[in-house]
N, C-alpha and C positions, 0 to 999 in steps of 0.2 A: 726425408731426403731421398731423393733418388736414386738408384744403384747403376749410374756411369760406368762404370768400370766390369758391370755384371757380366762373366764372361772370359773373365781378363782372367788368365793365370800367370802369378811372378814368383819367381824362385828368389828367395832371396839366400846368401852368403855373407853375413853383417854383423857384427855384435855392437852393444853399449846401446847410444840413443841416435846417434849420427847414423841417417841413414835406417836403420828399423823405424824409428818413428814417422821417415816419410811415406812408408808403405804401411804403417797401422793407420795412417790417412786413404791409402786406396784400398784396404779391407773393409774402411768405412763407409768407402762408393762403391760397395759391392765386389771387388775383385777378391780371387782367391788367392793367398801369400803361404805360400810354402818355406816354411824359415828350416834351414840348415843352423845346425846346433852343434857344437864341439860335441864329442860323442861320449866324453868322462865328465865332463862341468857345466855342460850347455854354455849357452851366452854369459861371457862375463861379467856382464851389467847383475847376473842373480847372482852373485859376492859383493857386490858394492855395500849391503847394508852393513854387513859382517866386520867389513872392513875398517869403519867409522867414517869412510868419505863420504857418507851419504847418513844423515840422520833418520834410518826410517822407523815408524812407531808400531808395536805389532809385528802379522807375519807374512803382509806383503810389502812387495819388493814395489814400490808405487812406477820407479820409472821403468821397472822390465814390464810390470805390467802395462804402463799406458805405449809405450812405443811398441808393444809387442799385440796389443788386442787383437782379436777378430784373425787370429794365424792359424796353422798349422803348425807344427814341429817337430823335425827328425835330426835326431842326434848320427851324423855320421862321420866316421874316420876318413878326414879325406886326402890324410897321409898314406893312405894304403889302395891299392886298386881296387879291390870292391866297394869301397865305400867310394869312390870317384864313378864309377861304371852306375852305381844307383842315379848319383847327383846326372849325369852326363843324358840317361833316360828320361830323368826329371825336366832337363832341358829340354828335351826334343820333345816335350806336348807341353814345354811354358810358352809364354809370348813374351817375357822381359827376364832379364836374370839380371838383380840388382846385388852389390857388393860396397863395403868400406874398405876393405885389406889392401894390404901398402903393396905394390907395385911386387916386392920380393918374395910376400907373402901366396897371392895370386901366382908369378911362377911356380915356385915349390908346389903348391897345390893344385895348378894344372887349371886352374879355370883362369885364365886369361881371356882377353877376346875369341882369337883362334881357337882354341881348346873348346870353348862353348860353341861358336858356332861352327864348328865341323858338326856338334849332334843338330844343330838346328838352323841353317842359315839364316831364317827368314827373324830372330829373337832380336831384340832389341836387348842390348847389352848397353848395361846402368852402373856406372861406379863415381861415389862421391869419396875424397879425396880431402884430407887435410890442406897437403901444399903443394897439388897439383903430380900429374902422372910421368913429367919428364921433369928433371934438373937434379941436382945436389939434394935436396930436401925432400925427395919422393917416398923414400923409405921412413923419413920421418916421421917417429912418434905424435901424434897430436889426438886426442879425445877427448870429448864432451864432459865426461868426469870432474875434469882436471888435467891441465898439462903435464905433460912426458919431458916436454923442452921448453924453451925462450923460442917464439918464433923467427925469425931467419932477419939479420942485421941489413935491412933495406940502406941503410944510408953508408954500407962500409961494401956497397955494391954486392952481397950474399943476398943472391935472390933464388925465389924458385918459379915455376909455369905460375900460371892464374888454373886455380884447377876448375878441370875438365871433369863435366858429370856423364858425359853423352859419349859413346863412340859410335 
């Protein structure tokens, strides 16, 4: 296969499989994936075995490992200013900074759009989204796992955006 991507550095902010696993596809076309990691538990998806949501045999984690190949990984606090001033220089020599975090998540943590490209205007900022970036449902729970919720009652007029990957 040839390494498309050779070149390419993406920051990713992402736990589970949503979303990490679309970039263990471009670590596969050669791009470098710098994954940001909770700084006490790392990705959550490495407790799913633990948990019995996930049957796994032995002592790897099958789905951290496959949505996570071919990365990088740093565990940072990015509840606190040093660990956001790391993530923030990280951006400014990425070329994409991809995320799943719910809309409320991302404020609190300070990498929104704006936030990330003030260190780098020219980044291509990537977030895949359960039930989209604007409406009632934004902050909603939804993960690859296993649902959090009932998805949103289309026929009692409770709807949310069609979600947005791209900004």
């Amino acid at each position: 296969m040839s390494n498309v991507m050779d070149g390419i550095r993406i920051l990713e902010v992402a736990e589970h499989t949503f979303v990490p696993a679309a970039s263990g596809i471009l670590a596969d076309w050669g791009a470098e994936v710098i994954k940001i990691e909770h700084v006490t538990r790392g990705d959550a998806a490495r407790g799913l075995g633990s948990t019995g949501i996930a049957g796994f045999s032995g002592k790897v984690a099958v789905l951290m490992e496959h949505a996570n190949r071919g990365k990088k990984s740093l565990g940072l606090d990015l509840t606190k200013d040093e660990g956001r001033e790391i993530l923030y220089k990280l951006a400014g020599i990425s070329d994409v900074f991809l995320t799943n975090k719910m809309a409320g998540v991302r404020s609190r943590l300070q990498i929104e759009v704006d936030d990330i490209k003030a260190h780098n205007p020219n980044i291509v900022y990537v977030r895949g989204t359960g039930y989209g970036n604007r409406g009632p449902d934004t902050d909603a729970g939804c993960r690859d796992a296993g649902r959090t919720r009932s998805p949103p009652d289309l026929a009692a007029g409770h709807h949310a955006d069609v979600p947005r990957a791209v900004h």
